[in-house]
N, C-alpha and C positions, 0 to 999 in steps of 0.2 A: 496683395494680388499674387494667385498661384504664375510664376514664370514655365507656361505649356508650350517655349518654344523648341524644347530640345527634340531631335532625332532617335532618341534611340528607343529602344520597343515600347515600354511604359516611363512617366516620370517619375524622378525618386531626388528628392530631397532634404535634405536638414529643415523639420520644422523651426519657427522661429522659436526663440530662449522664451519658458514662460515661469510663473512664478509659481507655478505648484508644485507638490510633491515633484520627486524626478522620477522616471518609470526606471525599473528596472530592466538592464542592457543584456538577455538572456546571451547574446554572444560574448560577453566579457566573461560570466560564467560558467561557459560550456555544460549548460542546462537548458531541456527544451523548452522552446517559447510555448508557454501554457494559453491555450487559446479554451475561450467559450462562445457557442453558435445560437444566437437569437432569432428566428423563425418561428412566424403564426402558422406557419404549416409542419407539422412532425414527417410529414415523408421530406420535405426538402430538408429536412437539419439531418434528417439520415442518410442523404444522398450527401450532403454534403461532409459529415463526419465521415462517411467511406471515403470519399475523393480524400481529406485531407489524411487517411490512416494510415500510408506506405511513407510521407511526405517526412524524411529523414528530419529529428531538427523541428519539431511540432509535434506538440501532446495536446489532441482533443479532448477536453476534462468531461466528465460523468454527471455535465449538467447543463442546463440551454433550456430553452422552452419560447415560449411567445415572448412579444417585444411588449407586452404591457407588464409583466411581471420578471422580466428580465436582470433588473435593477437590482434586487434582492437579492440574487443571486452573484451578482457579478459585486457585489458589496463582499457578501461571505468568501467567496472562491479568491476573491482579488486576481484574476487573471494578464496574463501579459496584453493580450488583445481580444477584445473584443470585436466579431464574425456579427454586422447589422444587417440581416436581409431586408430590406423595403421594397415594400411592391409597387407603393406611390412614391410620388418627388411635390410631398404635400405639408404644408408651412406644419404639422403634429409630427413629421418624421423632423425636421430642424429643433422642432422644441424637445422631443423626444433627444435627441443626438446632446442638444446644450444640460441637456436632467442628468444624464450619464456620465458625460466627462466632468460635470460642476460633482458630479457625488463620487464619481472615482477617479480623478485624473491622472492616477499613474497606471490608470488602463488602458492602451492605444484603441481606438474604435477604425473601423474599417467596413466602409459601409459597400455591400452587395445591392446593387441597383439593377432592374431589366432597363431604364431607358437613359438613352445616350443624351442628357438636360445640363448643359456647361452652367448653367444661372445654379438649378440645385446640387448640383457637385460643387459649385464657392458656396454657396449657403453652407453645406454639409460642414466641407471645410472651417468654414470661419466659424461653427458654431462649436467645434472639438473635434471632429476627423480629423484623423490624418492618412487615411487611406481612402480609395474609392474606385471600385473596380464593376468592369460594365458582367451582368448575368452570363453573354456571349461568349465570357473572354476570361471566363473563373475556373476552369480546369487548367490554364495557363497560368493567370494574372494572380489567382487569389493566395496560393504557396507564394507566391515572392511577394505579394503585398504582406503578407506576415510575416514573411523573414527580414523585408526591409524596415518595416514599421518596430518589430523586435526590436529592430538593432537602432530604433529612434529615428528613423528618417518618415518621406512622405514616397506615400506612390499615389500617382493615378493611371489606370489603363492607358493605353496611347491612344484610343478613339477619344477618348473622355477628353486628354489632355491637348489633343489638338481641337478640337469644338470651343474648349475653353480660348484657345488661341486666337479663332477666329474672332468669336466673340470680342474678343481684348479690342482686337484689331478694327473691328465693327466701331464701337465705341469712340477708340481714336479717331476713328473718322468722322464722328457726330458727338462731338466736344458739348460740356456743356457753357451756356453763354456766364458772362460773367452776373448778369442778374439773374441766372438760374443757380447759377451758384451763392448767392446772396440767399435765395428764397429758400433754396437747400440746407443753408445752415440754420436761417428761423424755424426749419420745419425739426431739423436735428436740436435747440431749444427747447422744441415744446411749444411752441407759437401754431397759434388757427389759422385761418386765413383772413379773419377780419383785423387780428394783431396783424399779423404780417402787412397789409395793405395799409395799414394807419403808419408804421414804422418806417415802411418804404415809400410813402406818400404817391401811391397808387390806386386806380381801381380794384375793387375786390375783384371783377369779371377779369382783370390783369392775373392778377395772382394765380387764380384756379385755372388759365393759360398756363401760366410758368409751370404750376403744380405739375400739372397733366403732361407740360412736354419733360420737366426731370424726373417722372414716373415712367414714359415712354423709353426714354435714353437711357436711365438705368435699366430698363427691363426689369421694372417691380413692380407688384402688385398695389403695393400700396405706399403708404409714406415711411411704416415702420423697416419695409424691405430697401425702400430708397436708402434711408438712413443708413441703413446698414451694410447695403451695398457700396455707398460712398464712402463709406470708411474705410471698406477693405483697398478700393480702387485710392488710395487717400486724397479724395479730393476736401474731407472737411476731420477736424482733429475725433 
C-alpha cells in the first residue's frame, strides 16, 4: 500500500526491491533520462514532447506512437521511462501497464491520467507503475515524475496522493469482518461460491452476502479486483 500521507507537493518514494532486471539510475551516470511518449493521439505526444524539450536532464527519443503499438517500440529503444497517457481508468489500461513492465521492466512507466481515481492509480501502481501524475498538474508534476522515477524512486501528484489517503482512511474505518476475510481468501484460492459455502458450512445466499460486501469494502469490481486489491492492502498472502 502506497503510504499518500506525506505533506509535501507530490509523493516520492523508494519503490519496493524487485526481482527484475535493475533500471538503469541515469543520475549516477550524468546521462539524460531517455524518456518515450505513448499517446493514441499525435497532437498530445507533440504537445507533450514540446513541454518536455527545454526540461534540462530529459531526452525525448524520435519515437512514441499509440499505446496499442507502443510495446515494440519501447522493446527496441529500451528507454529509461516510459510517458503512458490514458484517457480511461479502464481494467485494458491495468492489463495494458502489467504487458509493459512484464516485457521491459527495467523501463519505469509513468502513467498521464485526466481523472483524479485513488482505486486506479493503486491498480496502475501494483500492476508496474511507478509514476502517476494527474493531466491538470503535467506541466508541473510530469518533469519531476521523470526525474524522480530516473533516479528509481515513486511519484504520485499530490491530488492523486492525498485521494489515495483518504481512501486508506475510508477503509480503516470499514474493516473487513473476520468471515469476510475467510471468504476472501477462498475467493483468492480459486473457490466458487458453492465450494465456498460447503467449506464454511454455510448458505450459499450467506456467501454471495459476504462476496458482495468484500467487493463493496474493497471498492472492486469484481473478485479478480478484490483479490488483488487485498494483497496490496495485505490483508491475504
Amino acid at each position: 500500500m502506497v503510504n499518500a500521507s506525506m505533506t509535501s507537493p507530490a509523493l516520492r518514494e523508494k519503490p519496493p526491491p524487485s526481482d527484475a532486471r535493475r533500471p538503469r539510475d541515469a543520475s549516477q551516470t550524468n546521462t539524460p533520462i531517455r524518456v518515450v511518449i505513448a499517446d493514441d493521439r499525435a497532437l498530445v505526444r507533440q504537445g507533450l514532447v514540446a513541454m518536455l524539450g527545454d526540461e534540462q536532464g530529459i531526452e525525448v527519443l524520435p519515437v512514441g506512437g499509440d499505446v496499442t503499438t507502443i510495446g515494440g517500440q519501447v522493446a527496441a529503444a529500451r528507454p529509461d521511462v516510459l510517458v503512458l497517457d490514458l484517457a480511461l481508468s479502464s481494467r485494458s489500461a491495468i492489463t495494458l501497464i502489467a504487458r509493459l513492465h512484464a516485457h521491459a521492466p527495467a523501463t519505469r512507466i509513468v502513467v498521464l491520467a485526466g481523472e483524479r481515481d485513488p482505486a486506479f492509480a493503486e491498480r496502475a501502481l501494483a500492476a508496474g507503475a511507478v509514476g502517476f501524475v494527474e493531466k491538470t498538474a503535467a506541466q508541473r508534476d510530469l518533469p519531476a515524475a521523470i526525474r524522480c522515477t530516473g533516479r528509481g524512486e515513486r511519484f504520485i501528484s499530490a491530488g492523486v496522493a492525498a485521494s489515495i489517503e483518504v481512501t486508506r482512511r475510508s477503509f480503516e474505518e470499514d474493516r473487513l469482518t473476520t468471515r469476510e476475510v475467510e471468504v476472501l481468501r477462498l475467493l483468492a484460492a480459486g473457490r466458487s461460491n458453492q465450494r465456498i459455502a460447503h467449506e464454511l458450512v454455510v448458505a450459499l445466499d450467506t456467501v454471495k452476502k459476504h462476496v458482495t460486501h468484500v467487493l463493496g469494502k474493497l471498492g472492486a469490481a469484481n473478485r479478480t479486483e478484490a483479490v488483488a486489491r487485498a494483497r496490496q492492502l495485505g490483508l491475504i498472502p
